[in-house]
TIVO-2410 file (N, C-alpha, C; in nm, 3 decimals):
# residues 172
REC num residu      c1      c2      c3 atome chaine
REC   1      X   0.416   1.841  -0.387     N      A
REC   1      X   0.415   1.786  -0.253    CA      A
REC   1      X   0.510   1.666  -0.249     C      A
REC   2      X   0.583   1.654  -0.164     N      A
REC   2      X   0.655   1.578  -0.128    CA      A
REC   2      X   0.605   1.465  -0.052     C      A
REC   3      X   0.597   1.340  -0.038     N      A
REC   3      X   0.535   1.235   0.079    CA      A
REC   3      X   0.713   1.185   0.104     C      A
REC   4      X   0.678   1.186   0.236     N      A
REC   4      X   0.847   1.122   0.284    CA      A
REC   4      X   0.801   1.018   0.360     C      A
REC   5      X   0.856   0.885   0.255     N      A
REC   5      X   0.869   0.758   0.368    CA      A
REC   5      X   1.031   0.760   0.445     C      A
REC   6      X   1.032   0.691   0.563     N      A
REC   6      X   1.122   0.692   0.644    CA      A
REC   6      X   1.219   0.551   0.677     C      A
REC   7      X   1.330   0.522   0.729     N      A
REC   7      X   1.364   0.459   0.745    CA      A
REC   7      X   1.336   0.349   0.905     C      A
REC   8      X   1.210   0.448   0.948     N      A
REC   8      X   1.167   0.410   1.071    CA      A
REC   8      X   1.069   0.301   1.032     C      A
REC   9      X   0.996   0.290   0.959     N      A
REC   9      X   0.921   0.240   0.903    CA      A
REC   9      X   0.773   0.306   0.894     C      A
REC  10      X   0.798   0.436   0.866     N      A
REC  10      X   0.665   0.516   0.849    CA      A
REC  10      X   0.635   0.629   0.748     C      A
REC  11      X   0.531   0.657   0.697     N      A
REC  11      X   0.507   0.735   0.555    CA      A
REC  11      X   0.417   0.862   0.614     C      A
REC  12      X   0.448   0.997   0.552     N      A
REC  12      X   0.338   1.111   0.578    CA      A
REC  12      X   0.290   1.110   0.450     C      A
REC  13      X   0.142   1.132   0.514     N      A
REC  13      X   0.056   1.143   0.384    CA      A
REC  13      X  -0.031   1.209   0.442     C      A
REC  14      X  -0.045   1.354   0.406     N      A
REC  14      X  -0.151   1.445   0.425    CA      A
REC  14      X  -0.164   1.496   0.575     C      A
REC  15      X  -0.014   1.525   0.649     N      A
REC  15      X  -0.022   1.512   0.782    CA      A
REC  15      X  -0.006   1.440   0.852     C      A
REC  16      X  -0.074   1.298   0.858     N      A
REC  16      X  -0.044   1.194   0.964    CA      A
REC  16      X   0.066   1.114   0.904     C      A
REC  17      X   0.070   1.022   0.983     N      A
REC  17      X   0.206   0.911   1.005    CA      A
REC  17      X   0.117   0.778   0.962     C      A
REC  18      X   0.188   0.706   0.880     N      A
REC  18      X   0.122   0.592   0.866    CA      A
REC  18      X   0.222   0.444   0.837     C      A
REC  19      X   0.209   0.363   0.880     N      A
REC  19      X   0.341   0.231   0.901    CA      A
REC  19      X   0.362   0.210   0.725     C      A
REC  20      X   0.458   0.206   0.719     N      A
REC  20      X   0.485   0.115   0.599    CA      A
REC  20      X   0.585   0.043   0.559     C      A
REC  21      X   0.630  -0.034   0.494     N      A
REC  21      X   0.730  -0.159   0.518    CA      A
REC  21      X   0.835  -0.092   0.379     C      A
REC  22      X   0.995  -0.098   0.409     N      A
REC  22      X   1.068  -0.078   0.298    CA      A
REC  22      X   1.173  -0.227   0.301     C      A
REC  23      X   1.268  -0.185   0.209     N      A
REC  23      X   1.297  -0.337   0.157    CA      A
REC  23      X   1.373  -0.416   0.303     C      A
REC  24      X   1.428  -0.552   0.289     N      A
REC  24      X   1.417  -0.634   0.382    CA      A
REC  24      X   1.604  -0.613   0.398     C      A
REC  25      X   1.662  -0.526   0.317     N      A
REC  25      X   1.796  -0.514   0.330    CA      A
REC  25      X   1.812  -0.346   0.386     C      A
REC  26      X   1.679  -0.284   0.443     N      A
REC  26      X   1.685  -0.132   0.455    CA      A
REC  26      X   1.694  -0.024   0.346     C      A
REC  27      X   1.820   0.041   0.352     N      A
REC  27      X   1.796   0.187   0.325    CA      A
REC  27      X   1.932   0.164   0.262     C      A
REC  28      X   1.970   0.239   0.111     N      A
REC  28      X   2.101   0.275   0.094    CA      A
REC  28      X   2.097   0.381  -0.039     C      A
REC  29      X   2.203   0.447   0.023     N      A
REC  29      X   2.224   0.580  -0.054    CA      A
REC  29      X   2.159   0.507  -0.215     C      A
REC  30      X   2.142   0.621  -0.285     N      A
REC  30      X   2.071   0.558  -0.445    CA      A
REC  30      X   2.166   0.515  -0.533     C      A
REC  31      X   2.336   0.606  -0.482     N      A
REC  31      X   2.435   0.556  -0.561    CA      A
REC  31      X   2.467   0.371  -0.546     C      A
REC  32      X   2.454   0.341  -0.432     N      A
REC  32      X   2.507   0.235  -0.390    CA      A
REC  32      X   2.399   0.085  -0.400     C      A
REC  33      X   2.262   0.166  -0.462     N      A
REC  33      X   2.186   0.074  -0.488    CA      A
REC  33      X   2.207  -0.061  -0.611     C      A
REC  34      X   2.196  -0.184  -0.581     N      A
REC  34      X   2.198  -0.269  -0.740    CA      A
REC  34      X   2.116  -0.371  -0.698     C      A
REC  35      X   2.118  -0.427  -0.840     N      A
REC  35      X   1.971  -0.538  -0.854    CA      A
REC  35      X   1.952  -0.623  -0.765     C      A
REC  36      X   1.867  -0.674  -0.726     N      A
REC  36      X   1.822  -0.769  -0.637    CA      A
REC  36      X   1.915  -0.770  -0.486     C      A
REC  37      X   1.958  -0.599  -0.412     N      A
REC  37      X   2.019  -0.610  -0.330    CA      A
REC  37      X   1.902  -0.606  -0.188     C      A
REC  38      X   1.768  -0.603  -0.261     N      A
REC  38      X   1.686  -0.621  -0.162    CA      A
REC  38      X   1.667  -0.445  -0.073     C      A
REC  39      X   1.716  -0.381  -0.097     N      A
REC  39      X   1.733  -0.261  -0.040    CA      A
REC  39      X   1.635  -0.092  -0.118     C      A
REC  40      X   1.580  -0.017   0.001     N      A
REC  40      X   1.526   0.039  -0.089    CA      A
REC  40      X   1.595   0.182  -0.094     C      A
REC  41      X   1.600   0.287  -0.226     N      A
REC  41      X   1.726   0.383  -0.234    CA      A
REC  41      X   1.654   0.465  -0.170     C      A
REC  42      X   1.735   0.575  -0.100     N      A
REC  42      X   1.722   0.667  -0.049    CA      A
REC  42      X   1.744   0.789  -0.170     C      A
REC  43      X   1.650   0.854  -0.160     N      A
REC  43      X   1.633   1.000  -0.258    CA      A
REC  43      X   1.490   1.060  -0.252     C      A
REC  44      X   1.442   1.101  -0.329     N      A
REC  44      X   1.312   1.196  -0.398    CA      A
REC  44      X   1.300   1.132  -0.541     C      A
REC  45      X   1.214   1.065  -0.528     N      A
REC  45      X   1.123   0.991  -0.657    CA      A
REC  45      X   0.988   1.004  -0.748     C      A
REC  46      X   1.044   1.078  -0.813     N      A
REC  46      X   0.922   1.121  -0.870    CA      A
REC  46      X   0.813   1.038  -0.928     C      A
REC  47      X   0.665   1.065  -0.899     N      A
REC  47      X   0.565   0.989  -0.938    CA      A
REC  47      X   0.515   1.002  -1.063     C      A
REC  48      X   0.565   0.811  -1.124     N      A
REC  48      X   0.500   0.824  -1.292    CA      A
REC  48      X   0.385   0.831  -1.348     C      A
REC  49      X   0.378   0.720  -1.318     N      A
REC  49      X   0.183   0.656  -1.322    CA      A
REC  49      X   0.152   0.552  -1.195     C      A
REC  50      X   0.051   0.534  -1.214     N      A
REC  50      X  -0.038   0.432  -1.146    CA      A
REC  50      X  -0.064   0.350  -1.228     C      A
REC  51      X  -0.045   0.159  -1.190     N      A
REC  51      X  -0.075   0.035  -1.268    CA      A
REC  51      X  -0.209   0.010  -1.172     C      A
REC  52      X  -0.309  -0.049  -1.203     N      A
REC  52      X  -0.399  -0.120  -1.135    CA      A
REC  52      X  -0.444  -0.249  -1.160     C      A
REC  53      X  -0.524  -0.367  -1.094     N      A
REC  53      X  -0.535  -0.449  -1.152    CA      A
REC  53      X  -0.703  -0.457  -1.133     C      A
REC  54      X  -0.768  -0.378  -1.262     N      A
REC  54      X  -0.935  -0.409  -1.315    CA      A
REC  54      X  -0.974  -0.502  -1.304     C      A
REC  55      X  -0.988  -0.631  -1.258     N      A
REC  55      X  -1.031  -0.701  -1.157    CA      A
REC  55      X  -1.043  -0.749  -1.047     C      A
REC  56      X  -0.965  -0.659  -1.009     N      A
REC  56      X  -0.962  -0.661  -0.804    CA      A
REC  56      X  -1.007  -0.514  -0.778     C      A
REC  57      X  -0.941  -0.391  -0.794     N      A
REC  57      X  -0.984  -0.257  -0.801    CA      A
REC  57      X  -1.026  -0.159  -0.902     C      A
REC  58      X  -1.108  -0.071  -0.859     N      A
REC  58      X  -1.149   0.026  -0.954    CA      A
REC  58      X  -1.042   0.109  -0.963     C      A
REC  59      X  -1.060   0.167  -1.100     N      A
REC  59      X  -0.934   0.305  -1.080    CA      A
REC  59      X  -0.974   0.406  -0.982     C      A
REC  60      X  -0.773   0.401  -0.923     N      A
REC  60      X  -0.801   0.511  -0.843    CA      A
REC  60      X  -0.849   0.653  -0.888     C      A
REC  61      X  -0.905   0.723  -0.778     N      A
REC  61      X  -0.916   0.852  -0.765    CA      A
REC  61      X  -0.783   0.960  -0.755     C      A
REC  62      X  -0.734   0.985  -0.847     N      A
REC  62      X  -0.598   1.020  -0.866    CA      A
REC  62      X  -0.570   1.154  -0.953     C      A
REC  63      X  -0.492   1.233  -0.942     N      A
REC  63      X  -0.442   1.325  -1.067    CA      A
REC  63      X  -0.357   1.276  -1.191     C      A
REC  64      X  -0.267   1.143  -1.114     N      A
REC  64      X  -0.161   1.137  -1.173    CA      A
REC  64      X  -0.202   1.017  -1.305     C      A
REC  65      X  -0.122   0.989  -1.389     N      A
REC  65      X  -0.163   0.946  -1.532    CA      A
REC  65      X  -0.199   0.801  -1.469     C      A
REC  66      X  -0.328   0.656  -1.503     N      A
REC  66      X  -0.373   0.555  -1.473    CA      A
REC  66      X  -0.347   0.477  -1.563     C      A
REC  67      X  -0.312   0.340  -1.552     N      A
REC  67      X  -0.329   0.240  -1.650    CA      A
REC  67      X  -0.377   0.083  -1.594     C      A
REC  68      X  -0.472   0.037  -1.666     N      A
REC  68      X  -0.495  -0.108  -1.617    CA      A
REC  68      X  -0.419  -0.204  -1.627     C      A
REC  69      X  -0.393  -0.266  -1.561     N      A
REC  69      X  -0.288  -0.414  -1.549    CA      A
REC  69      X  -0.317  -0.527  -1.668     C      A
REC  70      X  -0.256  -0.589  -1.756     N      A
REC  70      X  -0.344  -0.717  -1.784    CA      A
REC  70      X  -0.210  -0.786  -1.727     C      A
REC  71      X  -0.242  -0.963  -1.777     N      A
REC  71      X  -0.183  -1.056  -1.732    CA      A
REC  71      X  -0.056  -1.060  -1.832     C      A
REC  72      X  -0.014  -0.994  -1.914     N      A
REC  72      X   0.049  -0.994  -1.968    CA      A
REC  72      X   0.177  -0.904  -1.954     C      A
REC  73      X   0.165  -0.806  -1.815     N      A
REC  73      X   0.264  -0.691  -1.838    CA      A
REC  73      X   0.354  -0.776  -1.710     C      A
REC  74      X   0.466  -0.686  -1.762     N      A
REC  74      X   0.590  -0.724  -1.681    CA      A
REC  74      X   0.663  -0.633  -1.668     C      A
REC  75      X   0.823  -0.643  -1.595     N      A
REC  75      X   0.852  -0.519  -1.597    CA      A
REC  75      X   1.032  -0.590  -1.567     C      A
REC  76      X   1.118  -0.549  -1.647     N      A
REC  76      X   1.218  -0.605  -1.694    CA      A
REC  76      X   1.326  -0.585  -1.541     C      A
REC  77      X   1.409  -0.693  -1.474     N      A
REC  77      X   1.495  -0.693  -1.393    CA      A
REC  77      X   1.656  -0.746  -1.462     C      A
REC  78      X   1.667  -0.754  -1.602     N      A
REC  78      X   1.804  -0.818  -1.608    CA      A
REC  78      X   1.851  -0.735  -1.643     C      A
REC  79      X   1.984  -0.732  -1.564     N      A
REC  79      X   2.072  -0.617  -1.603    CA      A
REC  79      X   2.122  -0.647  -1.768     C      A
REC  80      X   2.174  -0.518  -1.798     N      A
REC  80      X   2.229  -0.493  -1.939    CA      A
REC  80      X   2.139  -0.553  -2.057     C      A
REC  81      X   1.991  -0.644  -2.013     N      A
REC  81      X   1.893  -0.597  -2.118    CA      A
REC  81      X   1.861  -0.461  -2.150     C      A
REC  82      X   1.828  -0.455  -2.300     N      A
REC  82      X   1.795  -0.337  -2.308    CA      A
REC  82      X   1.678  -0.288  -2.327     C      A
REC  83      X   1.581  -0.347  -2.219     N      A
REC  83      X   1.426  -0.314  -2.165    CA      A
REC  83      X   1.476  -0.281  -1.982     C      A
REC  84      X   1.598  -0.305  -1.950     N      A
REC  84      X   1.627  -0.285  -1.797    CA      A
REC  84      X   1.555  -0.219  -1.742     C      A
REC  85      X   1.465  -0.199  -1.646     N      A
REC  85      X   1.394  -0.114  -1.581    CA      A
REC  85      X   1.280  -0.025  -1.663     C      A
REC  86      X   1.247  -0.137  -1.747     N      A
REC  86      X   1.109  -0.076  -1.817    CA      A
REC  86      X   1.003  -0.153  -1.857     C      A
REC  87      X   0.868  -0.164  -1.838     N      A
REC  87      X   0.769  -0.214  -1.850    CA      A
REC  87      X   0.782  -0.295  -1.985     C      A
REC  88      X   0.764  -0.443  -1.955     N      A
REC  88      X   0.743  -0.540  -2.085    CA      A
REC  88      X   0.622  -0.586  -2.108     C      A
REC  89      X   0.654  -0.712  -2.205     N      A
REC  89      X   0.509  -0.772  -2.211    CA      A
REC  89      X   0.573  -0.917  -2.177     C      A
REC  90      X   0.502  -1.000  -2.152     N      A
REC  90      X   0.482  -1.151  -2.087    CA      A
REC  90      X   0.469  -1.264  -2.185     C      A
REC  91      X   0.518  -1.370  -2.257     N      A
REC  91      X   0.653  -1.408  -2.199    CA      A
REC  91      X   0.777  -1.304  -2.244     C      A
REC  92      X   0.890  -1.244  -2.152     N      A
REC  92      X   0.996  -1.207  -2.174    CA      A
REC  92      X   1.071  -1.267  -2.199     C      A
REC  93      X   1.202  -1.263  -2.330     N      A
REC  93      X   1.314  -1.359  -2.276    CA      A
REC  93      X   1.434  -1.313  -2.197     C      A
REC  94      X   1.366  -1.190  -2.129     N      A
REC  94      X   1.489  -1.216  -2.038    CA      A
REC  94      X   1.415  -1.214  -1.887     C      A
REC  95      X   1.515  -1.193  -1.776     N      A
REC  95      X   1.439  -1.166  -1.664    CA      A
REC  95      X   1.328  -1.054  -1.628     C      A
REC  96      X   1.195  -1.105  -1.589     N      A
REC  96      X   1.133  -0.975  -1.599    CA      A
REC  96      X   1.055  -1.043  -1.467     C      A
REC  97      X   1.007  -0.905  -1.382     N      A
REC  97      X   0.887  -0.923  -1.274    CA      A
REC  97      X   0.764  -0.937  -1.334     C      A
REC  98      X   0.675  -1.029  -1.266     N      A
REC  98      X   0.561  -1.026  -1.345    CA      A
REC  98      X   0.446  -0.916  -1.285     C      A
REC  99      X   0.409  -0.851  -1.275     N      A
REC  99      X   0.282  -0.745  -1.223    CA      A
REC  99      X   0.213  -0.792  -1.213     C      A
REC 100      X   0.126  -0.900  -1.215     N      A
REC 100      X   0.002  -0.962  -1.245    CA      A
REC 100      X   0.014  -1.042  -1.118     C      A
REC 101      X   0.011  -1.017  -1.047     N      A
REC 101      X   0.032  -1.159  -0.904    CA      A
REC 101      X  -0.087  -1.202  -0.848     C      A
REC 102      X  -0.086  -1.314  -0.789     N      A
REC 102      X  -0.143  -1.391  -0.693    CA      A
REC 102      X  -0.174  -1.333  -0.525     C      A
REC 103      X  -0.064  -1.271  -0.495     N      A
REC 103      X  -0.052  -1.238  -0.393    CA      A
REC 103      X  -0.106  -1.081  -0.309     C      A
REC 104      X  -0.170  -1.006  -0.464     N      A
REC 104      X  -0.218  -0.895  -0.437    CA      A
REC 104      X  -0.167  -0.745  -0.431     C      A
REC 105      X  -0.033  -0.751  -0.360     N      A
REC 105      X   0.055  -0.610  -0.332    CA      A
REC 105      X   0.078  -0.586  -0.491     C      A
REC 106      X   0.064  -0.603  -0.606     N      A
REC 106      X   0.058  -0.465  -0.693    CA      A
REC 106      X  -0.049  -0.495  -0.753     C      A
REC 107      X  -0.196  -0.547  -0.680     N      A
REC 107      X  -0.328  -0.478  -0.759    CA      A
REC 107      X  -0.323  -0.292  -0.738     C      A
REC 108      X  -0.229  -0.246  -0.726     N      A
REC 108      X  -0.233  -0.109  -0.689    CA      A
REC 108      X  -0.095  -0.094  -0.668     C      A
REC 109      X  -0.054   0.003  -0.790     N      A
REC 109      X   0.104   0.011  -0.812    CA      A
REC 109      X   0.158   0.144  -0.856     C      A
REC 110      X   0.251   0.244  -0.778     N      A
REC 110      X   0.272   0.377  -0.847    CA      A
REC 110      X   0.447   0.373  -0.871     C      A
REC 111      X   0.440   0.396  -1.013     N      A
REC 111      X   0.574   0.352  -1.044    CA      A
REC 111      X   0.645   0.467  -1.030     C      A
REC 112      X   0.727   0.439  -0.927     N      A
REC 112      X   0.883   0.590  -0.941    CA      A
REC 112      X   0.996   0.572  -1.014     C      A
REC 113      X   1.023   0.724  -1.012     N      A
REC 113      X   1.086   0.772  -1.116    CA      A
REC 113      X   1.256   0.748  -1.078     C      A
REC 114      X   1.313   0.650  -1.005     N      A
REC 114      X   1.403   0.574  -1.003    CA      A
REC 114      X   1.503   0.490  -1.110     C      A
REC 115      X   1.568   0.544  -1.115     N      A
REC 115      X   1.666   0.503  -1.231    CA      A
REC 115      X   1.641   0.451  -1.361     C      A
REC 116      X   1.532   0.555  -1.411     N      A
REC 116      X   1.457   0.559  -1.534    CA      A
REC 116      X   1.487   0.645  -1.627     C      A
REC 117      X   1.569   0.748  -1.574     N      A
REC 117      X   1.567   0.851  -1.716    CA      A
REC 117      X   1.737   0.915  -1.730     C      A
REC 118      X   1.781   0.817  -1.809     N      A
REC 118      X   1.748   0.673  -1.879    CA      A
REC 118      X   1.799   0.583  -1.734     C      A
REC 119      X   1.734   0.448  -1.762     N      A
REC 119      X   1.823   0.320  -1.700    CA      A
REC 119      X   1.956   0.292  -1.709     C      A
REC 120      X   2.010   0.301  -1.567     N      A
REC 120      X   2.174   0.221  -1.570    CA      A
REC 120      X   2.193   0.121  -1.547     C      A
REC 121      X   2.226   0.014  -1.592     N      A
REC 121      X   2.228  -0.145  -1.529    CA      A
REC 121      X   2.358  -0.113  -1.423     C      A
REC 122      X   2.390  -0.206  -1.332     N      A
REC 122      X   2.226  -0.276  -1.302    CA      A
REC 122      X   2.204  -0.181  -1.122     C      A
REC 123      X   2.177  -0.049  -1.169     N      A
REC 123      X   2.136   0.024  -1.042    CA      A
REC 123      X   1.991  -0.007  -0.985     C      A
REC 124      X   1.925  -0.068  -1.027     N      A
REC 124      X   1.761  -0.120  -0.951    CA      A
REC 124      X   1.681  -0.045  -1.068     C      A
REC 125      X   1.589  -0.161  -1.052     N      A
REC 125      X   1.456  -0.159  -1.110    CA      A
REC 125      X   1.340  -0.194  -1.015     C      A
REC 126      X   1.208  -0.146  -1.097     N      A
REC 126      X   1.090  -0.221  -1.082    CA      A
REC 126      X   1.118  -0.164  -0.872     C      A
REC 127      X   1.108   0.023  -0.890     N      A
REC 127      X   1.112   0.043  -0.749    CA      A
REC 127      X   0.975   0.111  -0.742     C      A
REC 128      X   0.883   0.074  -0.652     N      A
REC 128      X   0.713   0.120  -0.675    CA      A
REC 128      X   0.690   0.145  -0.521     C      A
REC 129      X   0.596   0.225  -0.519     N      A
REC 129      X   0.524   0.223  -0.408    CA      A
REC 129      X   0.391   0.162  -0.418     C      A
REC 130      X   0.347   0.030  -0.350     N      A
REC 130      X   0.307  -0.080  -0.382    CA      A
REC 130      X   0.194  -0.124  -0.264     C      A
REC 131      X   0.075  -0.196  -0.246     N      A
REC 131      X   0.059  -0.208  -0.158    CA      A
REC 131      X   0.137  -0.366  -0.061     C      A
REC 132      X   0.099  -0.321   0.067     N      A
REC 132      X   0.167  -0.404   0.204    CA      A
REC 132      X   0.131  -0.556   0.207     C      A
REC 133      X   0.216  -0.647   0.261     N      A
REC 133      X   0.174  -0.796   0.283    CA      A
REC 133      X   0.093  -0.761   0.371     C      A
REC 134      X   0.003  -0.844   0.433     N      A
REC 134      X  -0.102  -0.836   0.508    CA      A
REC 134      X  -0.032  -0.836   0.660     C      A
REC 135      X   0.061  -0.896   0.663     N      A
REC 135      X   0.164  -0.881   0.804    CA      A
REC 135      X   0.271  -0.779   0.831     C      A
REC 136      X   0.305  -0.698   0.699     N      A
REC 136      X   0.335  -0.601   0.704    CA      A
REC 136      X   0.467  -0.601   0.679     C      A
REC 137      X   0.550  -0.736   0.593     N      A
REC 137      X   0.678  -0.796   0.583    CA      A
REC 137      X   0.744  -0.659   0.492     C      A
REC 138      X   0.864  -0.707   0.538     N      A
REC 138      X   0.966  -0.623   0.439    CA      A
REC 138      X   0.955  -0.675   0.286     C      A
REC 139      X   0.988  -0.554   0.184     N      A
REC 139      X   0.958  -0.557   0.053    CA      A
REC 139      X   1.120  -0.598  -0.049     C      A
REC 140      X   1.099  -0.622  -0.156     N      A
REC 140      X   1.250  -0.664  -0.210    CA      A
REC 140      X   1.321  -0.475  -0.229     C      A
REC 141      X   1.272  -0.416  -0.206     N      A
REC 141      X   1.333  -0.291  -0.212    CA      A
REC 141      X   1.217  -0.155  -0.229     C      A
REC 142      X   1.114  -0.188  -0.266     N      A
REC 142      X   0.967  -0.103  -0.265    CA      A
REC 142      X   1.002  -0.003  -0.157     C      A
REC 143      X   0.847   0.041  -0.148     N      A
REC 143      X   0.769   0.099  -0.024    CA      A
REC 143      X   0.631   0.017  -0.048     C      A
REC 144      X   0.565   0.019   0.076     N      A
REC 144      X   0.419  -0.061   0.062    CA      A
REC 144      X   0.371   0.029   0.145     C      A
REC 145      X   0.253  -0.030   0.203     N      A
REC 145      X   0.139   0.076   0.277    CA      A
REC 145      X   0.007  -0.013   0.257     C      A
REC 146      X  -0.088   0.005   0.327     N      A
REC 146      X  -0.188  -0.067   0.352    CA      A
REC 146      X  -0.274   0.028   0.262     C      A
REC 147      X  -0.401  -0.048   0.194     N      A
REC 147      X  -0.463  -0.007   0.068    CA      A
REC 147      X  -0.559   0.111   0.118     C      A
REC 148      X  -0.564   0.135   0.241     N      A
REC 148      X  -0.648   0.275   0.256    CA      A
REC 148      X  -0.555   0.367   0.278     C      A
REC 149      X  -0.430   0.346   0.306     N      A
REC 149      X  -0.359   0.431   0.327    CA      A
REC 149      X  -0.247   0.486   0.153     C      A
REC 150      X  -0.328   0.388   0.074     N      A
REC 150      X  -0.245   0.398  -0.040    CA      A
REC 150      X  -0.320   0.456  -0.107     C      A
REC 151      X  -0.431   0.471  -0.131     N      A
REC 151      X  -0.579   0.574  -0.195    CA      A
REC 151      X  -0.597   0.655  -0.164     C      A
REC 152      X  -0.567   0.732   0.001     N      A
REC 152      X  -0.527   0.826   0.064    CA      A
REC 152      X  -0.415   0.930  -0.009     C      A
REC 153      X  -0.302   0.883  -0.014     N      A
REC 153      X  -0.227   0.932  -0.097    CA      A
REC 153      X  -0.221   0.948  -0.245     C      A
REC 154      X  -0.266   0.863  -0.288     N      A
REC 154      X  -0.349   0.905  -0.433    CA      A
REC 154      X  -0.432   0.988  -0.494     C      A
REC 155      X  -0.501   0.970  -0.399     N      A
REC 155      X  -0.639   1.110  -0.360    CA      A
REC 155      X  -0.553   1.263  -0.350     C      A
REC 156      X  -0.434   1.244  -0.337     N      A
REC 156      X  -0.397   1.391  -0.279    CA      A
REC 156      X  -0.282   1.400  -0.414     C      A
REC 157      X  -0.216   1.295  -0.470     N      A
REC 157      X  -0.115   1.296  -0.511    CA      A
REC 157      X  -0.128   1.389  -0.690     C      A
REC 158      X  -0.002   1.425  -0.792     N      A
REC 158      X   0.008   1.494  -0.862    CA      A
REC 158      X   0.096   1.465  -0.932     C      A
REC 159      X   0.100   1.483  -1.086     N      A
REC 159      X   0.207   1.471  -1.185    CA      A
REC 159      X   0.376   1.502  -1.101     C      A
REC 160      X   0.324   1.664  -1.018     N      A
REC 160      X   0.449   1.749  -0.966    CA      A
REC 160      X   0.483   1.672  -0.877     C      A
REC 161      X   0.386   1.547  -0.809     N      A
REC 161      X   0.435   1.505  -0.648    CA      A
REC 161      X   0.554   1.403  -0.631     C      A
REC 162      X   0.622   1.373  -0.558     N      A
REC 162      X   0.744   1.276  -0.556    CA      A
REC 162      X   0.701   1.233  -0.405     C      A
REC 163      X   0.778   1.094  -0.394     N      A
REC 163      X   0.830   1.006  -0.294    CA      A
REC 163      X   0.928   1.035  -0.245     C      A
REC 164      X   0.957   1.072  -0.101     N      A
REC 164      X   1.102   1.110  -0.036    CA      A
REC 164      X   1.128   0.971   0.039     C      A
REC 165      X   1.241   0.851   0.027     N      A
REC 165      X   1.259   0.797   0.156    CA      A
REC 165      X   1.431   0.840   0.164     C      A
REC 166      X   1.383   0.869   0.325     N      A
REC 166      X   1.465   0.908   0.389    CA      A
REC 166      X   1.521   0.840   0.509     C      A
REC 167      X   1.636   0.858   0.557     N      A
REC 167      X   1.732   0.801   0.656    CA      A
REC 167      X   1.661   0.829   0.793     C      A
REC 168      X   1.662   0.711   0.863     N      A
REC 168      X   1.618   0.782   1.020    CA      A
REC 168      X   1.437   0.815   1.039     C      A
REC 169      X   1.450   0.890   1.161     N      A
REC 169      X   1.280   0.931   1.197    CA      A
REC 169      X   1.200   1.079   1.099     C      A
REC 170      X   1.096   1.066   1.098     N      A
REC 170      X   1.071   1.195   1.029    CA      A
REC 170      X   1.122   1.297   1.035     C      A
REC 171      X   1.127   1.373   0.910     N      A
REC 171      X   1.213   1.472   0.884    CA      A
REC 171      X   1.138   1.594   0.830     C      A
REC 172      X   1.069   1.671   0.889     N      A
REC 172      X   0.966   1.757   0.807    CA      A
REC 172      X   1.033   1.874   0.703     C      A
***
């Protein structure tokens, strides 16, 4: 199954339409994507795992492979390290995102399969479908979605399933 987020600012999941926020620089082809351009790529992204954070949520209800968060994981943003776009541990010495936040949007985190196999510096990292600010702000290049609408899709989702974002209004 395919879920296609849009450049309208909306996600199908299981039939309906549901709002969700992509990065604060839009949409750009996947070739033309690089680090911290704030932008989220346009393609079909396949779904890795699920991160959670075991003290805010239970594991989801999911097919796809689960792992718990600690305060220690990270997930590498410097280009031409050679952890680029792959899950670390905390302190890094190089640039890394921390997963563990304050702010909530990745107590619930599904990591795509975005310029992972293998990593090219510096085409983007650390691209997730993540949950939403509470106002519904644009993301540094993600997808978000509000947390019932992100368990929703979990509930349905599969090793086989991928992320489509796409250009423009829905595209069935």
């Amino acid at each position: 199954m395919i879920f296609s987020a849009t450049s309208d600012g909306s996600l199908e999941i299981g039939g309906r339409r549901v709002r969700c926020a992509l990065g604060r620089s839009g949409v750009l082809p996947a070739a033309d994507k690089r680090e911290g351009d704030g932008a989220s790529p346009l393609g079909v992204w396949p779904f890795r795992r699920v991160l959670y954070r075991p003290d805010r949520e239970p594991a989801p209800q999911t097919r796809l492979p689960v792992q718990a968060l600690t305060p220690a994981d990270g997930w590498c943003d410097a280009p031409g390290d050679p952890a680029y776009n792959r899950p670390v541990r905390l302190p890094y010495p190089a640039s890394a995102e921390t997963l563990w936040r304050d702010d909530r949007v990745y107590d619930l985190i599904v990591v795509l399969g975005h310029n992972d196999d293998p990593p090219v510096s510096p085409m983007g990292s650390a691209i997730f479908l993540h949950l939403a600010q509470p106002d519904g702000s644009p993301t540094a290049g993600c997808v978000a979605v509000r947390r019932e609408d992100l368990l929703d899709l979990l509930s349905l989702a599969g090793p086989e399933d991928a992320l489509a974002i796409l250009p423009g209004g829905f595209q069935p």
